[in-house]
DRENSEMAR-42597 format. One line per field, with one value per residue (C-alpha): x, y, z; residue in one letter. Coordinates in steps of 0.02 Angstrom, whole numbers, m for minus. Example, Ala and Ser with C-alpha at 12.3 -4.5 7.8 and 13.67 -1.06 7.14 Angstrom:
% residues 2
c1 (615,684) .
c2 (m225,m53) .
c3 (390,357) .
residu (A,S) .
END
This chain:
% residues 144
c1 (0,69,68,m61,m179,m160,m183,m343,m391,m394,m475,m644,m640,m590,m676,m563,m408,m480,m497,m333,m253,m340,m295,m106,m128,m196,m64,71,m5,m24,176,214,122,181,365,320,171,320,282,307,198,241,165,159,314,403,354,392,578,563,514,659,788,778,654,523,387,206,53,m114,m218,m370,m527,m448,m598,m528,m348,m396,m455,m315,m161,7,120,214,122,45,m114,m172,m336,m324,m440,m278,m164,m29,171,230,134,241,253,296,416,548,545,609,748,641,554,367,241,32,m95,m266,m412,m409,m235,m321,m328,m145,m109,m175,m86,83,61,68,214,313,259,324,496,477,596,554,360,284,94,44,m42,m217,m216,m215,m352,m182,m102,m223,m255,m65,m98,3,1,m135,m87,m267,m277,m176) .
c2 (0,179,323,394,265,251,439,400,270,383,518,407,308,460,364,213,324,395,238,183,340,308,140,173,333,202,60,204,276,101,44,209,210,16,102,206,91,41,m165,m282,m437,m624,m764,m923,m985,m833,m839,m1002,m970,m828,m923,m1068,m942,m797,m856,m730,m686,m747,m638,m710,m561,m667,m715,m850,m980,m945,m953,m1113,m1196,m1200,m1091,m1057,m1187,m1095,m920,m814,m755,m573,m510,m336,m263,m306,m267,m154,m138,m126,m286,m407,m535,m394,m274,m399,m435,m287,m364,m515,m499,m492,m558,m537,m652,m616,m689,m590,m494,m350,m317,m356,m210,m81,m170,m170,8,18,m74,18,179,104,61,m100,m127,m282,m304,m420,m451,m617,m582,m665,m686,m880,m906,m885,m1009,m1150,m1147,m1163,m1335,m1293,m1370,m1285,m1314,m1315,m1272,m1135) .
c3 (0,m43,54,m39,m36,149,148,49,168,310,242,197,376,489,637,609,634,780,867,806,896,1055,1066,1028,1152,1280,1265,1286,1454,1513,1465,1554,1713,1748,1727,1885,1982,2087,2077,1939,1882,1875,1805,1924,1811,1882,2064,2084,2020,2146,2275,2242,2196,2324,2474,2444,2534,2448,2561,2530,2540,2524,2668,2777,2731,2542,2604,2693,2542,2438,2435,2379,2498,2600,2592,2741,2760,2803,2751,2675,2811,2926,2808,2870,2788,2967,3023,3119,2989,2841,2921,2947,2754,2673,2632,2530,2379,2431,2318,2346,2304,2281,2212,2026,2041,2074,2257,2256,2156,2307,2425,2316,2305,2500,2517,2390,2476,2653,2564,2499,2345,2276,2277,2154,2109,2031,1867,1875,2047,2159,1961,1857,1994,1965,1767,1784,1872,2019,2192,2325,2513,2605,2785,2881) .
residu (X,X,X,X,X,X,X,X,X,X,X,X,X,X,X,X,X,X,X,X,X,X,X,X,X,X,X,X,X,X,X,X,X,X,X,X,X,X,X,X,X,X,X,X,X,X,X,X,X,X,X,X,X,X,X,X,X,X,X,X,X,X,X,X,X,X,X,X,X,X,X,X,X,X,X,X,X,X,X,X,X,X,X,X,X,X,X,X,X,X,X,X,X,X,X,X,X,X,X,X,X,X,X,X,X,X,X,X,X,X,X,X,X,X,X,X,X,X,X,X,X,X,X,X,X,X,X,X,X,X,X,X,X,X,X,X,X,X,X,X,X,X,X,X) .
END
């Protein structure tokens, strides 16, 4: 296609371009603001490496009756109505990766934020939440 024709293109379907620059104006603000969000995102792939390779810190942000059936082995519970950076079981782990569980991946991202904001360095999310964990056809621990 030439540059004319393209030119042509856009000048009969000025709606299409529209949308085209909004979407492209979109993706941008969204690469840019997870630049400065202050977390990152794994996939269960990557936390369990993280886990393995530098003992970090998985915070199951979920109800404890969730939490109790079926969780990430070896992660801690705290409900997000108790959840606190300078809790007990947190504070000492500024030093460890941190990674938060929730049920979607969304809560996570709120609490991430907090956690970043109370000097946290490395805070991770799980993308898709303990859902993303399971269609991966990883192990659940049930109980506490």
């Amino acid at each position: 296609m030439t540059a004319p024709e393209l030119m042509a293109f856009a000048g009969r379907h000025p709606y299409l371009l529209l949308a085209l620059g909004g979407l492209t104006l979109a993706l941008l603000f969204n690469e840019i603001s997870a630049l400065f969000r202050g977390y990152k995102g794994l996939g269960p792939a990557a936390l369990t490496a993280l886990v393995n390779r530098d003992n970090a810190l998985v915070v199951d942000l979920r109800p404890q009756a969730d939490f109790e059936k079926g969780h990430i082995p070896g992660a801690r519970n705290v409900q997000m109505s108790q959840f606190d950076p300078e809790n007990k079981q947190l504070a000492p782990a500024r030093a460890l990766p941190v990674v938060l569980v929730c049920k979607a991946g969304q809560t996570s991202g709120e609490a991430a934020k907090r956690l970043h904001k109370a000097g946290f360095e490395r805070v991770y999310v799980l993308d898709g939440g303990i859902g993303a964990w399971q269609q991966a056809d990883l192990p659940l621990a049930k109980g506490r």
